[in-house]
N, C-alpha and C positions, 0 to 999 in steps of 0.2 A: 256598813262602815260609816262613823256621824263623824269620822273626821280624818283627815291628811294623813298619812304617817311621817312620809318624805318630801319635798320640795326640790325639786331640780329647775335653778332658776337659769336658764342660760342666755346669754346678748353678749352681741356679734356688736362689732367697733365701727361706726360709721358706715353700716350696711341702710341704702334706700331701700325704702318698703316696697319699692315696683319693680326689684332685681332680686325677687325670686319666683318661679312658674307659678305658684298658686295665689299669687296676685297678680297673675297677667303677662309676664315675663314670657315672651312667645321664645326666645331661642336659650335663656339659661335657666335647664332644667336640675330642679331639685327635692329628686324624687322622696327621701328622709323627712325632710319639711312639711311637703305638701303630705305626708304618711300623717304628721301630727296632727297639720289640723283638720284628716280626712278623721281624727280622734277626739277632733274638740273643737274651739268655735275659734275662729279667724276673726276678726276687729280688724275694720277696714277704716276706721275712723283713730288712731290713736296719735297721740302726739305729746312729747316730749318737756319737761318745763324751763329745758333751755337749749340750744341747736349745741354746746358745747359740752366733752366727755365732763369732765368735773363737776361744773354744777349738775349737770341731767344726772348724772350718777348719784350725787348725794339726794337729790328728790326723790329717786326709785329709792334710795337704802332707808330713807327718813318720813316717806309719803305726806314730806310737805316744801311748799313751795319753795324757790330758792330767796325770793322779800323776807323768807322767813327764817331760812338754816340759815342765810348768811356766806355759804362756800361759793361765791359769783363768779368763780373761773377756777380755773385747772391747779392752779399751785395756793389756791387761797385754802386754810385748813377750814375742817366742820367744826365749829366750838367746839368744846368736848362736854354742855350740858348736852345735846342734842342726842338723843337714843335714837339706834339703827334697828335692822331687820334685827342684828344676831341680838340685841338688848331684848328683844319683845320673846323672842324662839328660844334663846340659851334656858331662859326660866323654865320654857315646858318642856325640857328634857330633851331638846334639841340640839344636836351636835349642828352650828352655821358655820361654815366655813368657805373661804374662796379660790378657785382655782382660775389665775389667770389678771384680769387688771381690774382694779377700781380706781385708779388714778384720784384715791383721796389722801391728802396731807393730815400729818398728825396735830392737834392744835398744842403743839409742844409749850406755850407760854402758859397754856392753861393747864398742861400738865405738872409744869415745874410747880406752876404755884400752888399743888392739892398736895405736892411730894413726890409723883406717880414717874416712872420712869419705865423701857420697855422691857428692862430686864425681869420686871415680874408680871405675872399670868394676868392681871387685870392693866396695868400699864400695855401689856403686847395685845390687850385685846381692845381698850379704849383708842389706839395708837393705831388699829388698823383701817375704819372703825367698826370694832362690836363681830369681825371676822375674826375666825383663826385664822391666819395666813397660812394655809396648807401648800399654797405655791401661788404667792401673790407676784406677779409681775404684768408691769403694766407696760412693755412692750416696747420702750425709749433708752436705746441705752449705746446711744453712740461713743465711743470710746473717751473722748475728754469727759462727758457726762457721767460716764460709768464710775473712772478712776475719781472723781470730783466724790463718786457715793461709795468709796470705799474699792470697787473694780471686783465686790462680790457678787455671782450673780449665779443660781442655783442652776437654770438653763444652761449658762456657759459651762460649770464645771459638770453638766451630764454630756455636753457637745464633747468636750476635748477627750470622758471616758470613752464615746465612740471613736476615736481617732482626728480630729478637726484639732488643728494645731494655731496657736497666737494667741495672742492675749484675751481678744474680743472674740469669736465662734461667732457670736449673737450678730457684730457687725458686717466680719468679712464673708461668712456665710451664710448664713438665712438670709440677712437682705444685704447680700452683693452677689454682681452675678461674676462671669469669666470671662476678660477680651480673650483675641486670639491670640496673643502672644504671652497667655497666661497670666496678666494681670488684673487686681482686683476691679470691680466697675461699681463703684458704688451706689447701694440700692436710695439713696437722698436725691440723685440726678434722676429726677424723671424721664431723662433718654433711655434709661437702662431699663427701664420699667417694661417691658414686655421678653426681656432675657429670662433663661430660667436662671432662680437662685443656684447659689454654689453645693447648697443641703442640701441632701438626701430628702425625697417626699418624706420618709418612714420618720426622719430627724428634724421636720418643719416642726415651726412652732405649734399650731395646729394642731398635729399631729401627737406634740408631748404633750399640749394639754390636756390633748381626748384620752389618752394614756395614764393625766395624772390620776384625772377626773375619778377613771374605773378603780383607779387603786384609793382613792378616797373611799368611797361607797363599799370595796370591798375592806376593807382594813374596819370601815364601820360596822360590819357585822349586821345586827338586828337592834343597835342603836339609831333612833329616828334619827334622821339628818335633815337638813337646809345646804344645800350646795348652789353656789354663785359660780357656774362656771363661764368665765367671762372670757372668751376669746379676744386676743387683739387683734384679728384681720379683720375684713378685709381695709382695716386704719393704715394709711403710710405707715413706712415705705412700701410703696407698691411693688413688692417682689414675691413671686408666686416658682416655688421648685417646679421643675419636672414632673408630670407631663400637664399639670394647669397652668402651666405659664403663654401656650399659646391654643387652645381648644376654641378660645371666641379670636371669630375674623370681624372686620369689620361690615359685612352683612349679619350678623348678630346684634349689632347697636343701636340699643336703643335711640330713634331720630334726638337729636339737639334740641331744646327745649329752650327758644329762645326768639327773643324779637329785634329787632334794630329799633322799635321806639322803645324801646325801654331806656336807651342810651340818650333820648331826646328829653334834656332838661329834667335828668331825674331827681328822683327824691334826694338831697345835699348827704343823707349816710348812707344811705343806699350807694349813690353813684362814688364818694368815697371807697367806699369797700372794692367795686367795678376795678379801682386802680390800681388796688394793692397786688403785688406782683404775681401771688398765686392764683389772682383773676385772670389778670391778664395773658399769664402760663398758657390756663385751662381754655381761656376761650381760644385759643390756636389750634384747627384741625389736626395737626400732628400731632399736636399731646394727648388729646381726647384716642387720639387712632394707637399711640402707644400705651397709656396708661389703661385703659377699658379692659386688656386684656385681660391683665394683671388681676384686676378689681372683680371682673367676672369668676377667673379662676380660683380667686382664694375664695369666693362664696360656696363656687362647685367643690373646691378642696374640702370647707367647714361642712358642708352638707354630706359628703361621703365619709367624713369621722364621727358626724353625729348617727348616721346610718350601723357605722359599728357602736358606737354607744349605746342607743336603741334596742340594736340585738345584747348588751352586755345585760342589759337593764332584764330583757326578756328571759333570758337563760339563767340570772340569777333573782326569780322571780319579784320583783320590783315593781315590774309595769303596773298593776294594778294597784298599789299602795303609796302611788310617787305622782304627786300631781308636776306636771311639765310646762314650761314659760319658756317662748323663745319670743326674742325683742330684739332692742338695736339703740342706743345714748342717744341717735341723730344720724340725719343720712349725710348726704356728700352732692354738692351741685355737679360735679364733675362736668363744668364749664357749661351747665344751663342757666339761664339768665344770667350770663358775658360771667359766673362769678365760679371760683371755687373754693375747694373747704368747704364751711358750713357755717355757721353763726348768725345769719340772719333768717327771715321769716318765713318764705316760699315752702310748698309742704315738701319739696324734695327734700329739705335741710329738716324742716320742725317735725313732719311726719314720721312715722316707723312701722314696720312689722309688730305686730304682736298675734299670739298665737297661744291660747291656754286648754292641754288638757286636764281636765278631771275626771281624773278615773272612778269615782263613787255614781251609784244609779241615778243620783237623782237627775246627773248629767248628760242622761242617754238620751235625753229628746234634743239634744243639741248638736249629737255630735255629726261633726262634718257641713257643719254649718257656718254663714259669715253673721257680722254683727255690724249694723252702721251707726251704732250708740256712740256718741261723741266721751272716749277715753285718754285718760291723761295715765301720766307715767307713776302720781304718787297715788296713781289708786292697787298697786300693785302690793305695799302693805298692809292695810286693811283687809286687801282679799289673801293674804297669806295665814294671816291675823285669826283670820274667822273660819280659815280651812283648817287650821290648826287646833282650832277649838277654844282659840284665848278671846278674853274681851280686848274691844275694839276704843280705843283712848280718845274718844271725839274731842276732848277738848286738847290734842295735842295732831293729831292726824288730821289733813285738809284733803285727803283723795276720800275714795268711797268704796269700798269692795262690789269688784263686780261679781258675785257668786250668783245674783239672783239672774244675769242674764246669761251666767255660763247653765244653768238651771233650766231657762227658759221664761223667766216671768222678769214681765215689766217692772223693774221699780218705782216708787214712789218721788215723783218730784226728781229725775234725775237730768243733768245738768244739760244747760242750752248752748253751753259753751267754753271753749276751751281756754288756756292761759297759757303762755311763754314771756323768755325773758331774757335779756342778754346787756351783763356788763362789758359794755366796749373798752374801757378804760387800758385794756392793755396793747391794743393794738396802734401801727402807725395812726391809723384812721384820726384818731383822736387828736392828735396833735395837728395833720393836715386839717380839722377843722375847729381847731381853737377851743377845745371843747374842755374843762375843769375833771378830773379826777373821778370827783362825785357826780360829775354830771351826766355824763358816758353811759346811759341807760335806754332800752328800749325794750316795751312790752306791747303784747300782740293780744289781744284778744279775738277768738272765729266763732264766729255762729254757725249755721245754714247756709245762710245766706251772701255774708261779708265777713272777712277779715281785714281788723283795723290793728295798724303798727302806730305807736305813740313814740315820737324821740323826744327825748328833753330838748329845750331851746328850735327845733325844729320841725317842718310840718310836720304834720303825721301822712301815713301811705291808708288808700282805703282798695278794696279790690270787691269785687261784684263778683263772687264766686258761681253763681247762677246765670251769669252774662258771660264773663271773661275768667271759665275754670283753668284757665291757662297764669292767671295772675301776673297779666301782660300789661293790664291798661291800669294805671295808679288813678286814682279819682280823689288822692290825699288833697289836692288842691283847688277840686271841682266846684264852682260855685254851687252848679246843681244838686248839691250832694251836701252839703251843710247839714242837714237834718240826720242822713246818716253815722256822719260823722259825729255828730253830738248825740247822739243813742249809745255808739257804741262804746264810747269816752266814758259815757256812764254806765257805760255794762263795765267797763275797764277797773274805773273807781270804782264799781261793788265789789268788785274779786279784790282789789287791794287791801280792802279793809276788813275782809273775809278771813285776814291771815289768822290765826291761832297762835295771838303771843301772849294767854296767859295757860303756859305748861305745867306749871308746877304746880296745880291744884285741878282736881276733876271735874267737871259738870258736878258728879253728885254730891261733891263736898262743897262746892257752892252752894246748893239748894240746902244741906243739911247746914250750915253755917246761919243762914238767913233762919231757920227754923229755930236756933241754939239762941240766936240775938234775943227770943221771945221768952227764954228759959233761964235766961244767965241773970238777971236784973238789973242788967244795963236799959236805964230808961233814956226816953232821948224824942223831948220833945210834949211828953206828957204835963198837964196841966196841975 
């Protein structure tokens, strides 16, 4: 086989790379997972191009950087010049489509003005983007928000055909639990966070999506496919059904991940963010003691429906014509380093799982093996790209396909170092520190060695990954460390100016252009 048939691309919602057992995870086991990459090669090194679902989403769907697409947060739309996974796949007879959330906005002002609207097949498909929405839900839909987008919601109305009655299913039951007195508990109060939800396991979200997934693939027939099957857990609300809502005690927790100098005189955004209220939540042993549960079980819940996946794939012979990706947008500090959410640089946030099998030979010297090649998230098109058998758009793509190390062989010149990125501009943060709209920026570059965070108007953070892998002791300010600090400033500017902003012409029509200036009889400069 010299190439892919299928693509089954699946990533979990704010899942940390060190909460599941074949990274190390000593008490939550997941045995489906670690089956994958005992099938193909684990990357222990990968990391994400922004710690936030929206932009890190558009980088994996565009394999290029967010300086570049432009979607810098969650409700900001992807231009609509910008082509996705399903723009590159649709062409070679591939049925893309997504089950589950991409939390990207449509860039509606750019559609008005081509004409394009969602009522037809290329408006619904530029609108999504570049997916079929075969069951797009991106997992937010508390009831004023619901009704605000219509109060249509294809979930809800499969809930209420099971018998779940009100308006919302989505709110009152999957993520709300039940006091004793019958009343609803809402799954948004992190007290409630270790209750089981009000669903039925079998009628978790989870659970319809690993459901839809099977009926995509099968309704596909022996049409190639791309399936995006995008789980929203283990992402707030942390409400996990029966019987994973309480299987991890807190002898399963992972220790706290944290220092008390780090609160001494820290970095001015850094220690910002420390304040913002769901830091402060998270670093409270009760909430880490209730919410953990929660967070554990929805992993263990996603891992025993991709376990039935797995066998759907098997029985309706797939497995070996279906290359398989399991990943994660960004992890979740869940209150290490005083902080929670995600957004900032620490690898519990910037880090992820990734896990690629290949099913073709060339890949049998790898399999069940790890990888500590430094991986970023837009190199995951180019290697879809080129498993698929398409060329590979150098002058519009900034990741790298990594097929040569799922192979076995070293590539050529490949990279020393990572990139991240994050527009603050929407958070309180910004205002607590006086900071302009456009200013709100901060990018991370990691080597080997040191990971250097650059804020506008602000120091920078530097950390001695080799000294302090705990990225405890900030050396942003250290006199003694000037020197590192201005290396990696310039490792920083080289990746910036590395973007690829001219798309709309090829490498090779460049070269041939220059070659046409000698044949057209435009002289220029001639004596």
């Amino acid at each position: 086989m010299t190439k892919i048939k299928n693509i089954l691309f699946i990533m979990a919602d704010q899942l940390r790379w060190d909460y599941l057992s074949c990274y190390g995870h000593l008490h939550l086991h997941t045995p489906n997972i670690d089956r994958l990459a005992a099938r193909g090669v684990r990357f222990d090194r990968a990391f994400v191009q922004s710690p936030v679902c929206g932009p890190s989403r558009a980088s994996c769907y565009t394999g290029r950087t967010v300086f570049s697409h432009g979607a810098t947060w969650n409700r900001v739309p992807l231009p609509i010049g910008e082509l996705t996974l399903g723009d590159y796949l649709r062409p070679l007879g591939m049925r893309t489509a997504v089950v589950g959330k991409t939390h990207m906005m449509a860039d509606t002002d750019g559609m008005a003005r081509l004409g394009l609207n969602r009522s037809t097949e290329i408006g619904m498909i530029v609108s999504e983007p570049g997916f079929e929405p075969y069951e797009r839900d991106d997992g937010l839909h508390p009831t004023p928000l619901l009704r605000k987008k219509g109060g249509k919601l294809a979930y809800n109305d499969w809930l209420k055909s099971k018998g779940y009655e009100g308006e919302n299913p989505w709110n009152d039951y999957a993520n709300a639990a039940e006091g004793p007195n019958g009343e609803v508990l809402s799954g948004w109060n992190l007290r409630n966070s270790n209750l089981p939800a009000r669903v039925k396991e079998e009628h978790s979200e989870t659970a319809y999506m690993t459901d839809r997934a099977m009926e995509f693939i099968d309704e596909s027939g022996d049409t190639p496919w791309c399936l995006h099957l995008s789980y929203i857990k283990p992402h707030w609300p942390y409400m996990a059904p029966a019987p994973y809502h309480n299987m991890f005690g807190s002898q399963t927790f992972l220790p706290i991940h944290r220092d008390p100098c780090e609160k001494q005189d820290p970095n001015p955004v850094y220690g910002a963010f420390m304040q913002m209220d769901v830091s402060q939540c998270f670093s409270k042993a009760e909430t880490r003691e209730t919410v953990l549960p929660a967070y554990m079980g929805l992993i263990k819940q996603i891992d025993d429906h991709l376990g039935r996946l797995f066998g759907f794939l098997e029985k309706t012979g797939k497995t070996e014509e279906t290359m398989i990706v399991f990943t994660s947008d960004h992890g979740d500090y869940l209150g290490d380093h005083w902080m929670g959410e995600k957004e900032l640089f620490h690898d519990v946030s910037v880090r992820v799982p990734l896990i690629v099998v290949d099913p073709r030979p060339a890949a049998d010297a790898t399999r069940g093996s790890s990888c500590d090649a430094l991986v970023e998230a837009i190199d995951l098109v180019p290697t879809f790209l080129e498993a698929a058998g398409a060329p590979i758009p150098d002058h519009r793509l900034e990741g790298r396909s990594i097929g040569d190390l799922l192979n076995g062989n070293k590539p050529k010149e490949w990279r020393d170092a990572v990139f991240s990125e994050i527009d603050y501009a929407f958070y309180q943060v910004r205002d607590n520190l006086g900071v302009g709209v456009n200013d709100a920026r901060g990018y991370m570059v990691r080597t080997d060695r040191w990971k250097y965070v650059h804020f506008k108007g602000f120091p920078p953070q530097l950390f001695d990954l080799l000294n302090d892998p705990a990225e405890f002791h900030d050396l942003g300010r250290s006199d003694d460390h000037l020197a590192e600090r201005l290396e990696m400033k310039e490792l920083l500017f080289d990746r910036l100016i590395e973007r690829r902003n001219r798309i709309a012409m090829s490498n090779d029509s460049v070269a041939a252009m220059r070659l046409d200036e000698d044949e057209s009889g435009i002289l220029i400069g001639q004596w």
